[in-house]
C-alpha positions as CSV (number, residue, x, y, z in Angstrom):
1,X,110.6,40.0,-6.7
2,X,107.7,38.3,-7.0
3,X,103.8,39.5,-8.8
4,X,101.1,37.4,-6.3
5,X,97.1,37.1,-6.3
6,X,94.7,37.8,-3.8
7,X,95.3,34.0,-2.8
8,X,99.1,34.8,-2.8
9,X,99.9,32.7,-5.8
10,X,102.4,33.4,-7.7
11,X,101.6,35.4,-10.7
12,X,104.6,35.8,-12.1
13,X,108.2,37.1,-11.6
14,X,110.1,40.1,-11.8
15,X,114.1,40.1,-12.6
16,X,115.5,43.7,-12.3
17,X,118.6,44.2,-14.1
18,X,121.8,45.5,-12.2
19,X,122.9,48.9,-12.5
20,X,126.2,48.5,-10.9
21,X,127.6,45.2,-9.8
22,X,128.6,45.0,-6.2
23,X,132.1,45.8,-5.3
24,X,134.2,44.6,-2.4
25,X,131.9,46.2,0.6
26,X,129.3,48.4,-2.0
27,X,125.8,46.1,-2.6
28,X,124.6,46.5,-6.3
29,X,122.5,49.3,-7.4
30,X,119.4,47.8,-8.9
31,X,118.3,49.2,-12.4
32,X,115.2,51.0,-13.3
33,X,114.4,48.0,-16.0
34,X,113.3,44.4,-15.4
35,X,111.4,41.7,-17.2
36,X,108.2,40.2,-16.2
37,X,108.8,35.6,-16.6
38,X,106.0,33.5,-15.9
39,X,106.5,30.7,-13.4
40,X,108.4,28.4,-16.5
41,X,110.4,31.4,-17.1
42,X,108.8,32.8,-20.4
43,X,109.0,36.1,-21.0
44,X,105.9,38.0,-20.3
45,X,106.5,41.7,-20.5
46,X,109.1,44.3,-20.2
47,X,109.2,47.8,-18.2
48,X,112.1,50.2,-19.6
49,X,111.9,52.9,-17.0
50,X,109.0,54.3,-18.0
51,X,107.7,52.2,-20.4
52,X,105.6,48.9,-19.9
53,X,105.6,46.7,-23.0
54,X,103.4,43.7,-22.9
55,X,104.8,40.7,-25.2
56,X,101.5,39.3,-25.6
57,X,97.7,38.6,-24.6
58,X,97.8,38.3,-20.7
59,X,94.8,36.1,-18.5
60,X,93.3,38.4,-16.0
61,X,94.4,39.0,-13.2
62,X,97.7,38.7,-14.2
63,X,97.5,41.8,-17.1
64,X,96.4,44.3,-14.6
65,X,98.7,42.8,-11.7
66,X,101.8,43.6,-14.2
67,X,100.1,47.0,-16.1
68,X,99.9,48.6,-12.4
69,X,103.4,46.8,-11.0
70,X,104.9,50.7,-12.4
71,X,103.0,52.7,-10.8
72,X,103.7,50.4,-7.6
73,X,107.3,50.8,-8.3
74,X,106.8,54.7,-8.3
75,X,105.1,54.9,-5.0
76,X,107.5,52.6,-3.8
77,X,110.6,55.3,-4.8
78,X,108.6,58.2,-2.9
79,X,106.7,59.4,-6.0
């Protein structure tokens, strides 16, 4: 899953850790945590469920793209 911009660059990555790992004909469940990489694959922030921690200072627009990615996430689950 991908963070873009209004010019639909790239802001970042997101990598969603696996729940349950697929088995024979079951897909895997996705996790409720992921990390936030930049392009280079630097970690930029981490969501635990319901918790966002940012790893450090963030350019705009970036910092509000990835504060309000959880409550995108929520609405996204039928919040």
């Amino acid at each position: 899953m991908q963070i873009l911009d209004a010019h639909k660059r790239v802001v970042c990555n997101i990598v969603w850790e696996v729940y349950k790992k697929a088995v024979l004909s079951r897909p895997a469940v996705p996790g409720k945590n992921c990390d936030y990489l930049d392009t280079e694959g630097n970690a930029l922030a981490r969501f635990d469920s319901k918790r966002l921690v940012l790893h450090r200072d963030l350019p705009e627009p970036m910092r509000t793209l990835i504060v309000a990615s959880p409550v995108a996430f929520d609405l996204e689950d039928g919040a």
